[in-house]
N, C-alpha and C positions, 0 to 999 in steps of 0.2 A: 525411573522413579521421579517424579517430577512433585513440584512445589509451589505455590503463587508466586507470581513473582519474586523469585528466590535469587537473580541473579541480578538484580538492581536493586544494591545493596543502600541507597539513597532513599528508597521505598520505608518509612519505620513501620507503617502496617501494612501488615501480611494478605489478609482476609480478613472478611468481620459477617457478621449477622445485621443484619440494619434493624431489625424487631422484636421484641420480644420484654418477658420483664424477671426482675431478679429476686429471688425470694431465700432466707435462711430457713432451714430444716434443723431441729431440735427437739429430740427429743427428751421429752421430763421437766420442758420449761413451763414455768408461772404465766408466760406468755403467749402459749399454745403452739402446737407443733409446728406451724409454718408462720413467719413475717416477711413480709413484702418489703423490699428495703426498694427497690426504685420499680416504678408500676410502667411507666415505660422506660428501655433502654436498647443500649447497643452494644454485641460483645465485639471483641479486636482481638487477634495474634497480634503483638504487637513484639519488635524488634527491643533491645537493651542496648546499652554503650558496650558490653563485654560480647565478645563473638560466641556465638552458638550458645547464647542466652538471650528467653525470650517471657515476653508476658501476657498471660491471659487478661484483657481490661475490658470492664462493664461500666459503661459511663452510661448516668441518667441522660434521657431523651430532652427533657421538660423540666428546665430548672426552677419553674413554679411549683412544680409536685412537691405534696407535704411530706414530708420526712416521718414512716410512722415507726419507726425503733428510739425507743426512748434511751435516753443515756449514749445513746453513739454518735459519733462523728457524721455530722452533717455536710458529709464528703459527697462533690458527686461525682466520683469516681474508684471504683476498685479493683487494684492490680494484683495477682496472684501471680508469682515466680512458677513460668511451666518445668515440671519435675514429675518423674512416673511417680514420685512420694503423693502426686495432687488428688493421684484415684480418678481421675478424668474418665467420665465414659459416658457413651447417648446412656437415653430412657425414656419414660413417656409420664406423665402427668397427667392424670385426667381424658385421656386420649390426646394429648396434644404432645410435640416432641419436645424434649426436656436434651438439656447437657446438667451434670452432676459431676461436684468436685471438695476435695474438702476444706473447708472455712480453716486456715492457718492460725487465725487469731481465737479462734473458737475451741470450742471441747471435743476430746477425739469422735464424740458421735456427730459434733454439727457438720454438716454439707451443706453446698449453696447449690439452690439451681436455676438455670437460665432456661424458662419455659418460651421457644422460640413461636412468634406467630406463623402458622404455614398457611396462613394467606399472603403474607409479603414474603416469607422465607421458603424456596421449595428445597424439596428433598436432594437436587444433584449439590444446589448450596453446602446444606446443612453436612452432608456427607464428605465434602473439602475440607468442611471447615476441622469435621474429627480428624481426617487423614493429615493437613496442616498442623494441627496440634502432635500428632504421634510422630511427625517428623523433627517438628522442634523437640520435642522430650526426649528421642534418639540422638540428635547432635549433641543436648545436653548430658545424656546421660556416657557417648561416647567422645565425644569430640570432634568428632569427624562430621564431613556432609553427608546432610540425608538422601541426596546421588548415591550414597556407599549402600544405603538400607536395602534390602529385600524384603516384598509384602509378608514373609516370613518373621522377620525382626520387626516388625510396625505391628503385628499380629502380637506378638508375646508381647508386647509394650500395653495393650490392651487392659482396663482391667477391667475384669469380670465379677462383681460383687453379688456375692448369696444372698445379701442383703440388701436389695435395692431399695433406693431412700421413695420411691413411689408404692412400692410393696408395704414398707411399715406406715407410710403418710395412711395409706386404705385402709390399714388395721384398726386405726385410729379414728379414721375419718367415714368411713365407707358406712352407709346405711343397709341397710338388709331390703335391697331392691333388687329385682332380676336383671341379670344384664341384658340389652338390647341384642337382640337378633344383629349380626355380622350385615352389613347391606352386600348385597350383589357383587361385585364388580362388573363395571360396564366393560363392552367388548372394545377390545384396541382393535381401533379408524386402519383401515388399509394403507400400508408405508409407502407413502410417495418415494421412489428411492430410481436411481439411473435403470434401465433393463438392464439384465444381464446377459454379456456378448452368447449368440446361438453358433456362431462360426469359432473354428477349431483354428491355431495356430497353423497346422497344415493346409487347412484350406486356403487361409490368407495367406500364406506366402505360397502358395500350390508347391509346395515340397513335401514327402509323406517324413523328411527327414530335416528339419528348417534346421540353417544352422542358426546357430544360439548364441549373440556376441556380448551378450551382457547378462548376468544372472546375480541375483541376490534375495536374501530373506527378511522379510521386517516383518511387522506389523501394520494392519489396513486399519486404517482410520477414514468417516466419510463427513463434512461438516454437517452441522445439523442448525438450522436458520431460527428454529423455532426455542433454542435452547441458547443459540452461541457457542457450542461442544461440536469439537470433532469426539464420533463416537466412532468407537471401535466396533469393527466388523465382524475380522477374525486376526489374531497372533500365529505367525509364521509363516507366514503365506507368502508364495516363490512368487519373483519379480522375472519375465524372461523379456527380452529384447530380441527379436532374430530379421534377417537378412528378411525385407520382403521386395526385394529389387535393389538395381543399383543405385548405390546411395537412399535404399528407403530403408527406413527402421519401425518393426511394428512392438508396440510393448503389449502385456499381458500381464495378468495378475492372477494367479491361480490360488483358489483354497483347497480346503481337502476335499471336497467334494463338487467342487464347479469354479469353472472360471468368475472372478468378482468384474473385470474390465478389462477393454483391446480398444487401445487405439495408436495410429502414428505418432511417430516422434517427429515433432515440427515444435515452431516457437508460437503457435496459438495453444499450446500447452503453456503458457505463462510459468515455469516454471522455477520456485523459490528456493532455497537449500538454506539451513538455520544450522549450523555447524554447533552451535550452540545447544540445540534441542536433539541434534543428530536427526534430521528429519528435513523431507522436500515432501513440497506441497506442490501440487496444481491445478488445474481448470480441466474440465474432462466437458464435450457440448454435446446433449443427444441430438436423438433425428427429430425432434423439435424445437430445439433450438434451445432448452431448457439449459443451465450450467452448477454445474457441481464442482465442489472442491474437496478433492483425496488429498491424506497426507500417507508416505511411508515413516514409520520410526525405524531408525536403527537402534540393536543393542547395544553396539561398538560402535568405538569411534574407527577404526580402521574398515570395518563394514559400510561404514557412510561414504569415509573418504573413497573409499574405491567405486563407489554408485557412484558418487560426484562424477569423478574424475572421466570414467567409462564412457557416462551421459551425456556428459558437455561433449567430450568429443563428438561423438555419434550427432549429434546435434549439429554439429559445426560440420560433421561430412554432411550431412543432408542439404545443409543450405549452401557449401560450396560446391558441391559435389564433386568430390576430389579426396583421396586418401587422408587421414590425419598424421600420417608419417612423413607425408609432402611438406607438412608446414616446418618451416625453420625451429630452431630451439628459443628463439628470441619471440617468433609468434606463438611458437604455443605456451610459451610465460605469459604473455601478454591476454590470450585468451581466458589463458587458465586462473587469471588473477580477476578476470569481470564477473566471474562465477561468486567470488567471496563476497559476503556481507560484514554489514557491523565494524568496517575497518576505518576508524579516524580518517580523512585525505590531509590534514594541518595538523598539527601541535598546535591542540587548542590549550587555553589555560582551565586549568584545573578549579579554578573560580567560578568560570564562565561556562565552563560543561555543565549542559544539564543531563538529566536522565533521560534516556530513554529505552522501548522495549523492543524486542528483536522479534524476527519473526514472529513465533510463538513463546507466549507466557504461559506454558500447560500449568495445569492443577490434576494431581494424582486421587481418583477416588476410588475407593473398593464399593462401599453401596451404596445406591442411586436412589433405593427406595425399597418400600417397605415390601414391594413385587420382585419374589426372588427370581422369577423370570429373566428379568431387567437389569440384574445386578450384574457389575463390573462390564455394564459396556461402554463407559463415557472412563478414560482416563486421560484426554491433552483438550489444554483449550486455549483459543485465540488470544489475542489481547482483549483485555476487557472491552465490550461494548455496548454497556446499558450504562457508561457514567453520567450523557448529555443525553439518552432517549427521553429524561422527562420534557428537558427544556426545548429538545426541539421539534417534537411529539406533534404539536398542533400548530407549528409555523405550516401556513400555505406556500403550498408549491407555486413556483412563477409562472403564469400564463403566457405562453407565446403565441401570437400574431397568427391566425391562418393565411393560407395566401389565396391572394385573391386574383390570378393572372396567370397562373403556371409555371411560372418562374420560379429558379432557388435563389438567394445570395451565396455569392461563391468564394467573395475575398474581401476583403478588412483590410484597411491601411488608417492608421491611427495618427494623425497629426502632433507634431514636434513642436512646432512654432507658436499655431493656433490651437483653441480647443476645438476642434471638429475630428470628425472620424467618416470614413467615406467606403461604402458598402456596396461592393458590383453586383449585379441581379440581372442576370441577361446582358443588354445593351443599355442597360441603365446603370443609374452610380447614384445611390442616395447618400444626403450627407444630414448629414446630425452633430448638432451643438451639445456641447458640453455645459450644463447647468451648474450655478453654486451651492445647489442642493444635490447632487449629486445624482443626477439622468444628464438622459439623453432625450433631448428636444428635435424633432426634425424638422431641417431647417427649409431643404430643397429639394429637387432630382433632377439631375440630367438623363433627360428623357430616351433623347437619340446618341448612342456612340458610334461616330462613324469619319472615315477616314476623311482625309481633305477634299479627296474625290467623290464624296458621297456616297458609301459603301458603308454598309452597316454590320459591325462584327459585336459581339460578347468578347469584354477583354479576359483572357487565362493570366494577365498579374498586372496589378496596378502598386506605382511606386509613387510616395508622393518625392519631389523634388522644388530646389531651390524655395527655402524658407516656407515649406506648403502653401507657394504660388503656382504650382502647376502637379500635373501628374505624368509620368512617362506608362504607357497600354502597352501591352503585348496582343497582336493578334493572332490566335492559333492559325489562322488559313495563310498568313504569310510571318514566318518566323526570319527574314532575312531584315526586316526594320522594324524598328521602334515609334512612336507616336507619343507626341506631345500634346497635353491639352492645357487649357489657359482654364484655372479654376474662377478667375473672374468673370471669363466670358461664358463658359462652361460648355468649349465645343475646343474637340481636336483642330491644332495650328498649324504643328508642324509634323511632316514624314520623314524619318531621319532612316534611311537607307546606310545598311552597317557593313554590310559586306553579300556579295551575292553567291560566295562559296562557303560561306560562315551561318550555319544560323544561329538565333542565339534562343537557347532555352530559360535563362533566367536573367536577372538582372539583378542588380546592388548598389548602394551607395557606396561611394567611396571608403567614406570610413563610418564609423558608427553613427557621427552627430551631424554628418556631412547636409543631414537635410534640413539642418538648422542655418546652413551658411546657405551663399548665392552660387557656389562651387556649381557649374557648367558638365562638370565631365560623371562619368560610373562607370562599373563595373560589369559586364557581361559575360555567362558562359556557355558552351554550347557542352555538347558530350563528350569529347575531346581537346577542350580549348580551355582557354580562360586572357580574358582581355578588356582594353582599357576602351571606352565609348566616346568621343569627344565629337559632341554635336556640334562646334565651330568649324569643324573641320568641312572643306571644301570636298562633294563627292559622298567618298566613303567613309564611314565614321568610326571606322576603327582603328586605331594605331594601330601602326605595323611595329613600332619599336614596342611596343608592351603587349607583345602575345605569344603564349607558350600554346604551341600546338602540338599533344602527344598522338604519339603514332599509334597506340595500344587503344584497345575500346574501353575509357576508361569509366564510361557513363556517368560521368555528375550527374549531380541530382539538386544540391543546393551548396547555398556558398554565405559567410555572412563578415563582415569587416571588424573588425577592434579600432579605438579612437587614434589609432596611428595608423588605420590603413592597412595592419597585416590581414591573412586572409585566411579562412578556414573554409575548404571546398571537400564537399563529401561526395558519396555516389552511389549509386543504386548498389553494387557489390557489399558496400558496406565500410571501405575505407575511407580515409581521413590524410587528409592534405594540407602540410602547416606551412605557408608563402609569406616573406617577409616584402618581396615584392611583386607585384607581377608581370610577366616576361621572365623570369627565374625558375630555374627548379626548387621543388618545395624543400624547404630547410629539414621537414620532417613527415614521415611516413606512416603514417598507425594503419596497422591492420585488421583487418573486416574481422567480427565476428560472425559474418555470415547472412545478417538480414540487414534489407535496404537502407538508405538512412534516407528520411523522409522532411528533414530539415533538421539547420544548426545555427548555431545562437555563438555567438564571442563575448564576455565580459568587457567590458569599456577599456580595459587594463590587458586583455589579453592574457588574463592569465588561465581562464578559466571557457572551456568548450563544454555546450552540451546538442548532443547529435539526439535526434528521434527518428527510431523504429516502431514499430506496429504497434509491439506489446510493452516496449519498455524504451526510457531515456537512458542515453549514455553519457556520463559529466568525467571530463578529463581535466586534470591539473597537469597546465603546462609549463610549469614550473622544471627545472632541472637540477636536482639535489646532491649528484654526485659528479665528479671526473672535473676536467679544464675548465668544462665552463658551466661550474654549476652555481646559481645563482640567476642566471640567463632565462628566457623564454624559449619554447621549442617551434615559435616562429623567426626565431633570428638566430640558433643554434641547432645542429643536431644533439638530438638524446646518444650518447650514449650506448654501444650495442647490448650493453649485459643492464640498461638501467631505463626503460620504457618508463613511462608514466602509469598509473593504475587506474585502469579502466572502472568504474563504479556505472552498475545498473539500476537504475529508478523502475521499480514496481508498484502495480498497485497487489495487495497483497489475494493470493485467490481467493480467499473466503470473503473479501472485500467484493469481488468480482462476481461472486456467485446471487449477490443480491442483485448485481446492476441485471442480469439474464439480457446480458449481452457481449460479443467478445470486445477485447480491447483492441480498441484502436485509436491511439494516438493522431493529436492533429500536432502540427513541428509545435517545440516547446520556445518558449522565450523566458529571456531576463528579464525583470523590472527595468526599464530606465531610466536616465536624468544623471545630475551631478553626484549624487552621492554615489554609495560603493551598493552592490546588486544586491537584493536581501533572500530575493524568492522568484520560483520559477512556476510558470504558468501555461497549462497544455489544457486539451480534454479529451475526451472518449466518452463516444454516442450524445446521452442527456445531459452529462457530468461534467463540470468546469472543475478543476483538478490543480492545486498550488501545492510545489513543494516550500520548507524553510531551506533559503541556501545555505544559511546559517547551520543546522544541524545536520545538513547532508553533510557539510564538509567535515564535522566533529564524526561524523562514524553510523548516523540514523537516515538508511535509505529510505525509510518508513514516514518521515517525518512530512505526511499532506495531509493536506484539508481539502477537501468537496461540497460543491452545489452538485442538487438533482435540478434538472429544468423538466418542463414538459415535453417541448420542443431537441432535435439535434443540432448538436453546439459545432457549425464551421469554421469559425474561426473566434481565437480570445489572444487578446494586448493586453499589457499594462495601460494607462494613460500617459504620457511623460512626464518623466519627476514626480513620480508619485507608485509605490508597492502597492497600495492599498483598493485602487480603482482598476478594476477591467471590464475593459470593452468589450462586449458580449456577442458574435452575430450568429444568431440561428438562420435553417433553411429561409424562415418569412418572420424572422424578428429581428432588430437589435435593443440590446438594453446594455445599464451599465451598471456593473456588481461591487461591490465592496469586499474586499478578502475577507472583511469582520464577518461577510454572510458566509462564509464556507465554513464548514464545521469539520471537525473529527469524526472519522467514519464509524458510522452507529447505524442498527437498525432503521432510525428515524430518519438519517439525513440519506443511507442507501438507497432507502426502498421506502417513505412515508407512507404509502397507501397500499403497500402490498401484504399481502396475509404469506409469512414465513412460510416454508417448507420443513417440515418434521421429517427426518431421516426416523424417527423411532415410533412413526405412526401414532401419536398422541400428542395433545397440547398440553404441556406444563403450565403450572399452578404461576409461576413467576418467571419473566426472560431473562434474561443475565448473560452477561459474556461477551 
């Protein structure tokens, strides 16, 4: 049973009507059966001070409207205590939809009614809002949460009047005219909806007997774009997982009469779980490439917890491919603990907390519309997301640059010292000035990159170095040196030859602000190394005293520094590597969840790691809270065996995903940086420039980003330095520079601007919402 917004208790209204106008019913008065007390208004469930007391309030629209009830309070607002005593029930007025309740301050026959507009108000609305109300009248009349009710108890809460106040209005009012002929109904549009799978369990795993390692029953839900509703499919419907190879898992979702969906279990399944809603969502992509988002409900919370549980695992075998009984008791805490949401990472203060919504904010409806066909198939819904589609409805999308030369840009390096920002595009490097009006001006290009020998490569990573006077190239056709160029001169100077048994795959600053000093030396790693660079050096330019060379294939991938120089080195496997120096073994170990890590970010303090995977960020507090040395970092201490730190997953959410109609895929995420303390982090995937709050992640709101759509695919996005607010933008054949104030809250409008929704229920609603 679900509720608006029921579990953010910070929320004082519930639901509301946004249209409609309020009128008293009386009859036997001097003043005629019906007065208009406010001509436009708005109703509210609205919250009380006392728990599980709440109120019905109509506040005028327009506080110029004349006041036409004589002798009464020229109030513009009226709150009614909800109570089954209130007689609350739909109706119709005129043909129009009406709510009906009885005036307290009034005579036992007065009633008010709220005749709601259903061109601003549609029917799945109007339908919340009575189910909303029957659930507060329940808490009130019992005590308890409306979680306890059954649509049996919200049913007898109902009340059914023999006397409906539109019935006696017509007695009264109705002229002796024929009713109009009923109009038609027009035929419902053919439902856009996934295919459904033609291949049998059997056939996919080719066993006439699959074995079956995960089974449970929920309820199908499928989102629906053109409502904001996940709507209901079918109730009860077996979930089967079984063996389609080693280490592969195929899922299934069976109704009573046909399979609903089959597909692998893999992490482009974006999978969410809302312990709170008892419910996991995902991304499902056909053979067009089209995407949808199912959710399962659970009844129980033990029925959830054990899908959880089952899944993750099976997910984790598939990507290590390796038993899940192999993993330690320490790692599969550790895994098991990235799966959960909504969990504070600080003791925030209670001041400073704000609200926020968790996966799903469902609203429970029984009827949808006045088409009994239709009825009771929308019961959970998203977080709301028509509250900014007015405001950003008609903002133009950002035009990106065609190209004109065949060339992509491939890498961004964002300047420290100076305002410039520097864009590789084949064997070129364009740079662009930072304006006081906030662009990017272009300022130059270095036309040819090419070695001291005159060899011409495309560099695979560009660093800038010493006070952004120069840049260190990596050339993919010779990974054993490095190359310097003079951004004054704007031509490679020096070839710094690093080792001829070493290559090196990435490289780093020393420590975080290192490219702000005239510091000489960095950081390099290869797939089983990690070591110190020092281009003064005569020869080879790798220290031999600061290099750990593991014997294990351990596949780095990326590595990134904190302002003291520790180091955090990730790897295709998916582990995590915490060095307080290098030449040392790592102080701490974290283990893989299973997918690549595709770049990692350190807090300037080191207190704070965030690693990127395909479909999701992973943000670690390295903090040590328990045992000898807690208080400590887990770059300069080990954790603990029985006290890992807790993995938290940054998602975007699927029904979020199903507008972008593309999978996710992360580009490495970064901090803001500069002298202050970090605020927000910044990725993207495909068109979409993507900011989380650092601030409300760490408070418990994985949920907490904001999004640009561009035109163009976004390759890489920076902060600017010393500044949250400005990033550095480069697409395939543009760069530009965005404002975080431009990213909005994800809504129809900022998802998808120009795209015409998907209707899971084969029809366009009267009004969007949700």
């Amino acid at each position: 049973m679900f509720m608006l917004k029921s579990r953010d208790q910070n929320n004082l209204e519930l639901i509301q009507l946004p249209a409609g106008a309020l009128y008293l019913v009386r009859e036997g008065s001097v003043k005629g059966v019906r007065e208009c007390i406010y001509q436009e208004a708005f109703a509210t469930i609205r919250r009380t001070a006392t728990p599980r007391n709440y109120q019905l309030v109509v506040t005028r629209a327009q506080t110029g409207e004349g006041q036409l009830l004589e002798g009464e309070d020229a109030s513009d607002e009226r709150a009614f205590l909800i109570d089954a005593a209130l007689e609350f029930h739909a109706s119709t007025q005129d043909g129009q939809p009406t709510f009906v309740w009885r005036d307290y301050d009034g005579g036992d026959e007065d009633r008010m009614q709220f005749i709601v507009d259903a061109d601003k108000v549609n029917a799945v609305t109007r339908s919340i809002f009575e189910v909303t109300y029957l659930q507060c009248a329940w808490e009130r009349k019992t005590g308890r949460s409306h979680e306890e009710a059954s649509d049996e108890d919200l049913e007898r809460l109902k009340h059914h009047d023999p006397n409906a106040v539109d019935a006696a209005v017509a007695e009264i009012e109705a002229k002796a005219a024929p009713a109009p002929a009923p109009e038609p109904k027009a035929p419902k549009a053919e439902t856009p909806r996934p295919a459904k799978p033609t291949e049998s369990l059997q056939s996919i795993t080719g066993s006439s007997d699959p074995q079956i390692v995960l089974a449970a029953t929920a309820d199908l839900y499928l989102y629906d774009q053109a409502s904001g509703l996940f709507m209901r499919q079918e109730k009860g419907v077996q979930v089967k997982v079984a063996e389609a190879g080693r280490f592969l898992y195929w899922m299934v979702v069976d109704g009573a009469s046909a399979p609903w969906l089959s597909q692998a279990v893999d992490s482009r399944m974006n999978m969410n779980f809302s312990l709170e809603n008892l419910s996991s969502v995902w991304n499902y992509y056909d053979t067009d490439h089209r995407v949808y988002s199912w959710l399962l409900r659970f009844s129980e919370k033990a029925a959830y917890l054990a899908f959880q549980e089952r899944f993750s695992h099976l997910l984790w075998e598939t990507l290590h491919e390796e038993p899940w009984g192999k993993a330690s008791d320490v790692d599969k805490h550790y895994v098991e603990q990235a799966y959960e949401q909504d969990v504070a990472m600080t003791a925030a203060d209670e001041e400073e907390a704000e609200p926020h919504r968790a996966l799903l904010s469902p609203r429970h409806t029984a009827n949808l519309s006045e088409d009994e066909e239709s009825a009771d198939e929308v019961e959970a819904e998203l977080d709301p997301m028509d509250e900014e589609d007015e405001e950003y409805a008609d903002e133009p999308e950002v035009p990106v640059a065609p190209s004109s030369d065949g060339e992509k840009n491939s890498h961004l390096a964002v300047g420290y010292k100076f305002d410039r920002s520097f864009v590789v595009r084949g064997n070129k490097i364009g740079v662009f000035k930072h304006t006081d009006d906030d662009r990017l001006e272009f300022a130059t290009s270095i036309n040819r990159v090419a070695t001291p020998g005159g060899k011409n490569f495309a560099p695979s990573r560009a660093m800038l170095h010493e006070q952004d006077s120069a840049m260190v190239l990596m050339d993919p056709t010779n990974t054993h040196s490095l190359y310097r160029m003079d951004l004054e001169y704007g031509k490679v100077v020096e070839e710094w030859k690093v080792h001829e048994d070493v290559p090196v795959n990435n490289i780093l600053p020393n420590t975080k602000s290192a490219q702000m000093t005239a510091d000489k030396t960095l950081i390099g790693t290869s797939r089983n190394g990690i070591f110190r660079i020092d281009p003064r050096q005569n020869g080879e330019k790798l220290v031999d005293s600061q290099f750990k060379l593991y014997t294990s294939k351990n596949d780095f991938s990326s590595a990134a520094t904190d302002e003291h120089g520790r180091l955090a080195v990730a790897s295709n496997k998916g582990d995590l590597r915490l060095f307080d120096k290098i030449g040392k073994n790592a102080k701490t170990a974290l283990p893989a969840l299973g997918d690549p890590i595709l770049g990692v970010d350190v807090s300037a303090d080191g207190r704070w790691v965030v690693a990127t995977c395909r479909t999701y960020l992973l943000l670690i507090d390295t903090l040590i809270n328990d045992g000898r040395y807690a208080g400590a970092l887990g770059f300069d201490r080990a954790f603990p065996a029985d006290s890992r730190p807790l993995p938290r997953r940054l998602q975007l959410r699927p029904h979020h995903v199903a507008y972008m109609e593309s999978e996710v895929s992360f580009t490495p995420a970064h901090f803001n940086t500069g002298t202050d303390q970090e605020t927000s982090i910044v990725t993207s995937t495909g068109n979409y420039v993507v900011s989380w709050s650092f601030n409300q992640v760490k408070k418990g709101n994985p949920y907490a980003y904001v999004l640009k759509r561009y035109q163009g695919t976004v390759v890489r996005d920076e902060h600017t330095y010393g500044s949250d607010q400005s990033i550095v933008v480069a697409f395939e054949n543009d760069v530009q520079l965005a404002r975080r104030a431009q990213l909005h809250k994800p809504t129809r409008a900022s998802l998808a601007p120009h795209a015409a929704p998907r209707s899971s229920q084969g029809r366009a609603p009267r009004n969007s919402y949700g």
